[in-house]
MIGUGU-834951 format. One record per residue (C-alpha): residue number from 0; chain; residue in one letter; x, y, z. Coordinates in steps of 0.001 Angstrom, whole numbers, plus 500000, padded with zeros to 6 digits. Layout:
<tilos>
{NUM 'A' 'a' {X Y Z}}
...
</tilos>
This chain:
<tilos>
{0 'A' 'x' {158973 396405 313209}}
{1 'A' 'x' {157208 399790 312600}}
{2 'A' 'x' {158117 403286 314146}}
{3 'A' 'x' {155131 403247 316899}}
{4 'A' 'x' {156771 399807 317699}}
{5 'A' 'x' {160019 401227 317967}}
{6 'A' 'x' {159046 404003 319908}}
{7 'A' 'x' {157134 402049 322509}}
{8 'A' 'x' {160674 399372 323071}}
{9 'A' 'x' {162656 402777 324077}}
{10 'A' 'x' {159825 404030 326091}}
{11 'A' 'x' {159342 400588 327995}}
{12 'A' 'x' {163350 401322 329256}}
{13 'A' 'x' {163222 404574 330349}}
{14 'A' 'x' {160678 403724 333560}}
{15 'A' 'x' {157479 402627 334225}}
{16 'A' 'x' {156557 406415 335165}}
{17 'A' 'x' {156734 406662 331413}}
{18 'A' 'x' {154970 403908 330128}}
{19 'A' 'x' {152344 404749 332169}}
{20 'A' 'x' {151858 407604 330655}}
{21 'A' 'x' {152069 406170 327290}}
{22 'A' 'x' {149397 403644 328147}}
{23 'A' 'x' {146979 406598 329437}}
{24 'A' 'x' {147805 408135 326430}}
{25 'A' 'x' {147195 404730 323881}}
{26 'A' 'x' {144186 403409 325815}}
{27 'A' 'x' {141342 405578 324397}}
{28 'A' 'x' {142767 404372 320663}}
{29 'A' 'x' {143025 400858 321668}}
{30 'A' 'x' {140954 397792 320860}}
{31 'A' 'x' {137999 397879 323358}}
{32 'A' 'x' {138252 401391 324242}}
{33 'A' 'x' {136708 404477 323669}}
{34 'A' 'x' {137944 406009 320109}}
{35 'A' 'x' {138533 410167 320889}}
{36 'A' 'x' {136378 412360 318953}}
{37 'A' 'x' {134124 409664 317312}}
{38 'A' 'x' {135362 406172 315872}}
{39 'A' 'x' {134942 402742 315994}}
{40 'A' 'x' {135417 400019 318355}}
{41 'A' 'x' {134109 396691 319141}}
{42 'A' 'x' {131348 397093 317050}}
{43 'A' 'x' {130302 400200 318621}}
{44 'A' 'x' {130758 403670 316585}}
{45 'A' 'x' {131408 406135 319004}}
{46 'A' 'x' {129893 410112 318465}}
{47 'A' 'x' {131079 412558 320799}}
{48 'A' 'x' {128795 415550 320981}}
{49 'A' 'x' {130122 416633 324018}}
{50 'A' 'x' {133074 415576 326511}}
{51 'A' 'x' {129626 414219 328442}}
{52 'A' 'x' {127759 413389 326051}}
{53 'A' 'x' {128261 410624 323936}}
{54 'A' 'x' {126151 408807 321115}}
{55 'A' 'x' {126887 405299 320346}}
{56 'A' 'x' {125574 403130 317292}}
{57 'A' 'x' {125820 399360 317819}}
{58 'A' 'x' {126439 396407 315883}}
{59 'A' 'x' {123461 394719 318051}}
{60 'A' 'x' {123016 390769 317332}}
{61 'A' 'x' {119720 391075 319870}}
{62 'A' 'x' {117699 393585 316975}}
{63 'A' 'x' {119190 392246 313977}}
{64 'A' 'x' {120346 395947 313288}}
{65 'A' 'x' {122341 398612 314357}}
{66 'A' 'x' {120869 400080 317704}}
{67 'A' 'x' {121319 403678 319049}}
{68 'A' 'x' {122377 404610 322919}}
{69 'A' 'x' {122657 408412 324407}}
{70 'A' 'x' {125352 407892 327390}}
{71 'A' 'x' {125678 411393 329543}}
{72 'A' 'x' {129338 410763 331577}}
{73 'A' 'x' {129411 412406 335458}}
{74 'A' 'x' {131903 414760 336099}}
{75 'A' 'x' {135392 413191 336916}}
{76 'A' 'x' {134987 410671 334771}}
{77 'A' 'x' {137712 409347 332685}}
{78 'A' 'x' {139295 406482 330484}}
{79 'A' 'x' {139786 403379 332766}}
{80 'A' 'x' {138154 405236 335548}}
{81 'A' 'x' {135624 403233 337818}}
{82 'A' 'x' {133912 401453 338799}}
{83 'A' 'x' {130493 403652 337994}}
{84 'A' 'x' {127122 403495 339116}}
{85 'A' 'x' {124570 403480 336221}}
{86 'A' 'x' {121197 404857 336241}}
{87 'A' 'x' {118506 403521 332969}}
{88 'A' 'x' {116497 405824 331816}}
{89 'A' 'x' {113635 404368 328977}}
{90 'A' 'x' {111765 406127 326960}}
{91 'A' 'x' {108210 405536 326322}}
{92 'A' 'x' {106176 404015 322549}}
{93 'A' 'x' {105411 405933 319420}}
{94 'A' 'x' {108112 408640 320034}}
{95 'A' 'x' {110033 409918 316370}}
{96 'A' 'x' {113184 410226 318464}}
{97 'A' 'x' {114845 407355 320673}}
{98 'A' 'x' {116775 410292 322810}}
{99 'A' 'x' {113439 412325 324197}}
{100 'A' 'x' {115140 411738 327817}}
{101 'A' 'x' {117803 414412 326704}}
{102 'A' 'x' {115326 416527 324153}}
{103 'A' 'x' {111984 416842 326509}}
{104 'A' 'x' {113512 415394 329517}}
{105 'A' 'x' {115678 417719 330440}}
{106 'A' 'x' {117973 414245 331887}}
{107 'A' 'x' {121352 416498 330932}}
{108 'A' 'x' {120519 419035 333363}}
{109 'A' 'x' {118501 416927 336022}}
{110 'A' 'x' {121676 414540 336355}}
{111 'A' 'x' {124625 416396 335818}}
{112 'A' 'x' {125240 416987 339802}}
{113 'A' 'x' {124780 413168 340374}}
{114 'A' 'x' {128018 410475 340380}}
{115 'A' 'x' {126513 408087 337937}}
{116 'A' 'x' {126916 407442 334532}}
{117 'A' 'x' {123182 407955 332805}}
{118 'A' 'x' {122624 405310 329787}}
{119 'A' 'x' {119278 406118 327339}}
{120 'A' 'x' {118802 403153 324679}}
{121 'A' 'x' {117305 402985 321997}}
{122 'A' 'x' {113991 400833 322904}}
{123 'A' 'x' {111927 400627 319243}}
{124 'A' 'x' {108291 402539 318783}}
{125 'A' 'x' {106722 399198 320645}}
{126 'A' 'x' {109254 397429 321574}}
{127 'A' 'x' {107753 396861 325275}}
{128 'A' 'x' {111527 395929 326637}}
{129 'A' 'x' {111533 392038 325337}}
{130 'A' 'x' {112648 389480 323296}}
{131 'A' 'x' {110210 388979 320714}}
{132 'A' 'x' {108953 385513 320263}}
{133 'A' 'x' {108941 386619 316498}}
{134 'A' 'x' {111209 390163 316490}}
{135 'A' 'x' {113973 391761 317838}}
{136 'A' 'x' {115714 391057 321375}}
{137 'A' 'x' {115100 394722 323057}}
{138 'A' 'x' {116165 393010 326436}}
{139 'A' 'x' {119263 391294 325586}}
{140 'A' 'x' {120076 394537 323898}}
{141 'A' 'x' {119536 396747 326682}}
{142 'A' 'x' {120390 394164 329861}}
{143 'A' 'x' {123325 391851 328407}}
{144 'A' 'x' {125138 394226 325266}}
{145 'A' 'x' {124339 397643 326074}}
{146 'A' 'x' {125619 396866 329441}}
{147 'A' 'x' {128695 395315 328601}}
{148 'A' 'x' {129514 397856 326258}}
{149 'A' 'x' {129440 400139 329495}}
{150 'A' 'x' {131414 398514 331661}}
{151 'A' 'x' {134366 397461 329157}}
{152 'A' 'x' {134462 401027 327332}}
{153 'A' 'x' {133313 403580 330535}}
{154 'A' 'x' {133467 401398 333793}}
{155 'A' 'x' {130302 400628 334485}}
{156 'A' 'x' {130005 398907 337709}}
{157 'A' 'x' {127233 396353 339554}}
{158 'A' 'x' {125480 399513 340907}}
{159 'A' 'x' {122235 400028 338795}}
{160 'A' 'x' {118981 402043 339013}}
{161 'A' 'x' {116175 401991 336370}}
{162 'A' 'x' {113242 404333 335293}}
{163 'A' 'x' {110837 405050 332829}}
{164 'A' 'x' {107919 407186 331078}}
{165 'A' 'x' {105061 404943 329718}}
{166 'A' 'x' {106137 401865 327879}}
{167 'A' 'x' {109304 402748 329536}}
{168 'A' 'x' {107890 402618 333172}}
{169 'A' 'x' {106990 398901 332180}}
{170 'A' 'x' {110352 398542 331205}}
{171 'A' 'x' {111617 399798 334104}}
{172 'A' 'x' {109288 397723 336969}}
{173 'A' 'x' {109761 394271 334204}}
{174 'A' 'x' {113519 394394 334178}}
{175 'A' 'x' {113819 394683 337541}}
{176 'A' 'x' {111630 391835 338777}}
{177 'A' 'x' {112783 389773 335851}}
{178 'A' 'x' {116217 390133 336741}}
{179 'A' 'x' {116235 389841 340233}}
{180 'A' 'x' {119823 391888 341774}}
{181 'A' 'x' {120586 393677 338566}}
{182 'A' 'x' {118628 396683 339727}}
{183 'A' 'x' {119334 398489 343314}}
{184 'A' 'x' {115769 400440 342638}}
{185 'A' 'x' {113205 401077 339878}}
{186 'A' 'x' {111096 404657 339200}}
{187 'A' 'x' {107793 404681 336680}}
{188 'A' 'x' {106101 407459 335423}}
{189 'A' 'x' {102515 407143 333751}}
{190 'A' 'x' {103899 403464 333106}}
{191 'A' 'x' {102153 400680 331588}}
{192 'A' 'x' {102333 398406 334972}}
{193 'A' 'x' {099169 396004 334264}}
{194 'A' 'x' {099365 394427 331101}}
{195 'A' 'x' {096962 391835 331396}}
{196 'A' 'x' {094135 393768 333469}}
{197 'A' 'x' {091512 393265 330376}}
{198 'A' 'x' {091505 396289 328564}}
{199 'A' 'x' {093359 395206 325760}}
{200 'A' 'x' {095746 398116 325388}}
{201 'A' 'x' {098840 396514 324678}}
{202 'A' 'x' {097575 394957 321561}}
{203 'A' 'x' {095226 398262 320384}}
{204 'A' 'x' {098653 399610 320947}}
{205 'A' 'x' {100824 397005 318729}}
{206 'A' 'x' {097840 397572 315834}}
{207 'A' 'x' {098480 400594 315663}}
{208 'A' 'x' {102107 399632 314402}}
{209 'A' 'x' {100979 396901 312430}}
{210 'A' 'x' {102507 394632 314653}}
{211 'A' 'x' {101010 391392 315451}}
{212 'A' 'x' {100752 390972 319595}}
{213 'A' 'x' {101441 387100 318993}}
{214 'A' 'x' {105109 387824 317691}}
{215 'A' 'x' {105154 390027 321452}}
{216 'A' 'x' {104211 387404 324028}}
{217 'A' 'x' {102399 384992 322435}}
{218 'A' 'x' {098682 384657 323522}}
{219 'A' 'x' {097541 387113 326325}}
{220 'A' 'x' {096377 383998 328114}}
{221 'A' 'x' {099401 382515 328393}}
{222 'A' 'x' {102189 382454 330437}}
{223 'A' 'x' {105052 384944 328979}}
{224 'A' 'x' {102327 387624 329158}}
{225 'A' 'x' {102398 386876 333325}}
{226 'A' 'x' {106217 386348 333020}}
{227 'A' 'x' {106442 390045 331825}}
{228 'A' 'x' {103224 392364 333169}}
{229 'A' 'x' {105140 394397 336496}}
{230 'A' 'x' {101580 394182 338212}}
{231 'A' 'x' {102190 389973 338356}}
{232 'A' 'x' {105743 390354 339259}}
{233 'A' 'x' {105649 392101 342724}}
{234 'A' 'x' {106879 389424 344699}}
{235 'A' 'x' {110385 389087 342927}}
{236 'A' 'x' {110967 393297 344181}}
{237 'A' 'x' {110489 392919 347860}}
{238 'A' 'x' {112985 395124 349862}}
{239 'A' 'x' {113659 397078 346766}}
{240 'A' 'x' {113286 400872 346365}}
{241 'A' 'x' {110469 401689 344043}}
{242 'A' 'x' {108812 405234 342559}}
{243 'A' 'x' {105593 405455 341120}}
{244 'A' 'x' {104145 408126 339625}}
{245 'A' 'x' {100961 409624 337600}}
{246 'A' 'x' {098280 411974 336795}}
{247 'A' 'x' {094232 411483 336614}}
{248 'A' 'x' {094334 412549 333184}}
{249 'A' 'x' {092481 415842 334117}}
{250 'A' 'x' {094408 418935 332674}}
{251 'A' 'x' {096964 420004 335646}}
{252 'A' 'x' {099027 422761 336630}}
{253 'A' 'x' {101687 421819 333953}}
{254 'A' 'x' {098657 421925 330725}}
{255 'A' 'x' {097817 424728 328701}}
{256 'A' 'x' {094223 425769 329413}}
{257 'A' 'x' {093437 424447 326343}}
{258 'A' 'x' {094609 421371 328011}}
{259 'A' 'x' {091601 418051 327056}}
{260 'A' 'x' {091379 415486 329785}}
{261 'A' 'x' {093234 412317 328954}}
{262 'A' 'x' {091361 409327 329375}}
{263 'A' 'x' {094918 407708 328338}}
{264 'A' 'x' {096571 409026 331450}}
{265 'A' 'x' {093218 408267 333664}}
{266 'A' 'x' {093267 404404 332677}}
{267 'A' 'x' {097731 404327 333267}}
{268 'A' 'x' {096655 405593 336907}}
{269 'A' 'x' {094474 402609 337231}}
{270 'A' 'x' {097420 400437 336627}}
{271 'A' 'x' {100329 402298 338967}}
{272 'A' 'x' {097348 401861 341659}}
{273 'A' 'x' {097196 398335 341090}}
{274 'A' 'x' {101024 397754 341176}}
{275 'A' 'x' {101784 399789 343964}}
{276 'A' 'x' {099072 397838 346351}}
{277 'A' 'x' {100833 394939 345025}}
{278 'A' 'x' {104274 395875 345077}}
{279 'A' 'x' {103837 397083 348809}}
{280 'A' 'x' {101888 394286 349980}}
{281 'A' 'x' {104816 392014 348742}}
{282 'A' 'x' {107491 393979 350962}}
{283 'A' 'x' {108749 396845 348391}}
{284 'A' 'x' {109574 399993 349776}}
{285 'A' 'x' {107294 402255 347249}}
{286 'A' 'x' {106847 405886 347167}}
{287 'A' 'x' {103963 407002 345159}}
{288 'A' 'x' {102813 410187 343589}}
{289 'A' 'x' {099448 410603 342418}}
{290 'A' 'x' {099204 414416 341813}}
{291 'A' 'x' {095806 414442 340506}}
{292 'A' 'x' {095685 416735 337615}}
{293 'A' 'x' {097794 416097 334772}}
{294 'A' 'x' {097905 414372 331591}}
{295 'A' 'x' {100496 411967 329819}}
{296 'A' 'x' {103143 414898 329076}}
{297 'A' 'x' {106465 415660 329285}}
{298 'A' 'x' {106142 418165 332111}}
{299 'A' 'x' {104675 415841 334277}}
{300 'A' 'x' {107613 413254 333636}}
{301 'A' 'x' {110124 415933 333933}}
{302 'A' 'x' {109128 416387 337472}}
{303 'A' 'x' {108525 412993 338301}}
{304 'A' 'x' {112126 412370 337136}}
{305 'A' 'x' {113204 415034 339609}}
{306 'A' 'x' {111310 413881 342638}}
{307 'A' 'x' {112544 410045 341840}}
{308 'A' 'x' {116028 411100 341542}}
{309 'A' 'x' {117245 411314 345106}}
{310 'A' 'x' {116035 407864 345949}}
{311 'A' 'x' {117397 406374 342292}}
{312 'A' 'x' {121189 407743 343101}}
{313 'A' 'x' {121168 407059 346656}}
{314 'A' 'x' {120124 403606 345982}}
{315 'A' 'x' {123438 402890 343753}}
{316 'A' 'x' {125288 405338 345949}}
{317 'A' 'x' {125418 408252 344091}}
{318 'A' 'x' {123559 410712 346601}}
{319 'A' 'x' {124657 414199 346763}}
</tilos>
């Protein structure tokens, strides 16, 4: 028998006032818990760069790899507290860094009054929030892994709200509809929300990587690319909360005045038209904002991220 062993058989008599104390004190080092100061659990290595901000690197079966998560903690939160409310935020394609919510986003700041935990994963450069046929499982990672990680190491409850920039605002509007009650309500900003409208930008997009769009969806004629495009999903998001935003791609009050229109932007408005019509026709409560002027930039998801919020936390009852 070894000394902690010891220790704990004395502790056990003296009252359960005590042991609970111990246990409050063991838990964070346990198996399945959070490891204090940085460590390893589970298959998760825990970095803590703050008391609420924490940096986890999977073990991720889904990708095939290790996958990275930003998780900002509300205030009160604690070890075996719960259970949590959880807002998603995604970020959008072809970013260097997978935690832009937190560098450009300002998400620390915008959040910090809310009663939710705040999870940012990791979603690749193109990763457009699936299972590749022929590729990594983004949405296993981020709907079935990433979220039980949450709820066994921070209590993480059924309460969940979703947004996005770009690729991300398809990830947001697809995992909701795909996974009908997961979601309470969904926000997207400049998102990709029409896949399969003709243009083709989805695969220029993937060539750009080198990827090959087939290893995606399959053929853009077929049916996973209608099981995945938000604008062909409306129906499964009646009665749910939903936030739309973008710009015309015309430089805005948030562009420099050397500011070029964005013809990038312009076509993304095209598409959050298109899915909000849809959306509302099909019974979801949408709010849109289509400001006009502005391009596909930070500022303008900044804001959009602040306008959304009030409607995300209420949903999952975290209002102020």
């Amino acid at each position: 028998m070894n000394r902690t062993t010891v220790r704990l058989g004395v502790l056990l008599l003296a009252g359960a006032g005590v042991v609970a104390v111990l246990l409050a004190v063991l838990w964070p080092f346990s198996s399945g818990g959070l490891s204090k100061g940085g460590g390893t659990t589970s298959g998760v290595q825990v970095n803590r760069l703050s008391e609420r901000d924490h940096e986890l690197t999977v073990t991720s079966a889904a990708l095939g790899r290790e996958g990275v998560v930003r998780v900002l903690l509300p205030e009160g939160w604690r070890p075996g507290s719960g259970p949590w409310p959880v807002l998603y935020l995604l970020n959008g394609c072809c970013q260097s860094r997978y935690d832009t919510w937190v560098t450009e986003g300002a998400a620390a700041e915008l959040t910090s009054p809310y009663p939710a935990i705040v999870v940012m994963p990791e979603g690749g450069s193109v990763g457009f929030y699936s299972d590749w046929r022929d590729g990594p499982g983004w949405e296993t990672f981020h709907l079935t892994e990433v979220r039980r990680i949450l709820e066994r190491d921070y209590g993480a409850g059924d309460r969940r709200a979703v947004a996005g920039l770009s690729m991300g605002g398809f990830g947001a509007m697809s995992y909701a509809a795909r996974h009908p009650g997961m979601f309470q309500s969904a926000a997207s900003f400049s998102g990709v929300l029409h896949t399969r409208n003709g243009k083709g930008g989805v695969d220029w997009l993937l060539g750009q990587y080198d990827e090959d769009p087939a290893k995606l969806w399959g053929s853009p004629r077929g049916r996973e690319w209608a099981a995945h495009n938000p604008a062909d999903l409306t129906s499964a998001l009646r009665g749910m909360p939903l936030f739309v935003s973008s710009g015309d791609g015309s430089p805005g009050p948030l562009d420099g005045s050397s500011t070029a229109r964005d013809e990038g932007e312009a076509s993304l408005l095209l598409e959050s038209v298109t899915f909000a019509e849809r959306a509302t026709a099909n019974g979801a409560n949408v709010t849109t904002d289509f400001y006009g002027p502005g391009t596909h930039t930070w500022p303008y998801w900044r804001r959009g991220l602040e306008r959304a919020l009030p409607m995300l936390m209420g949903s999952i009852g975290a209002a102020l």
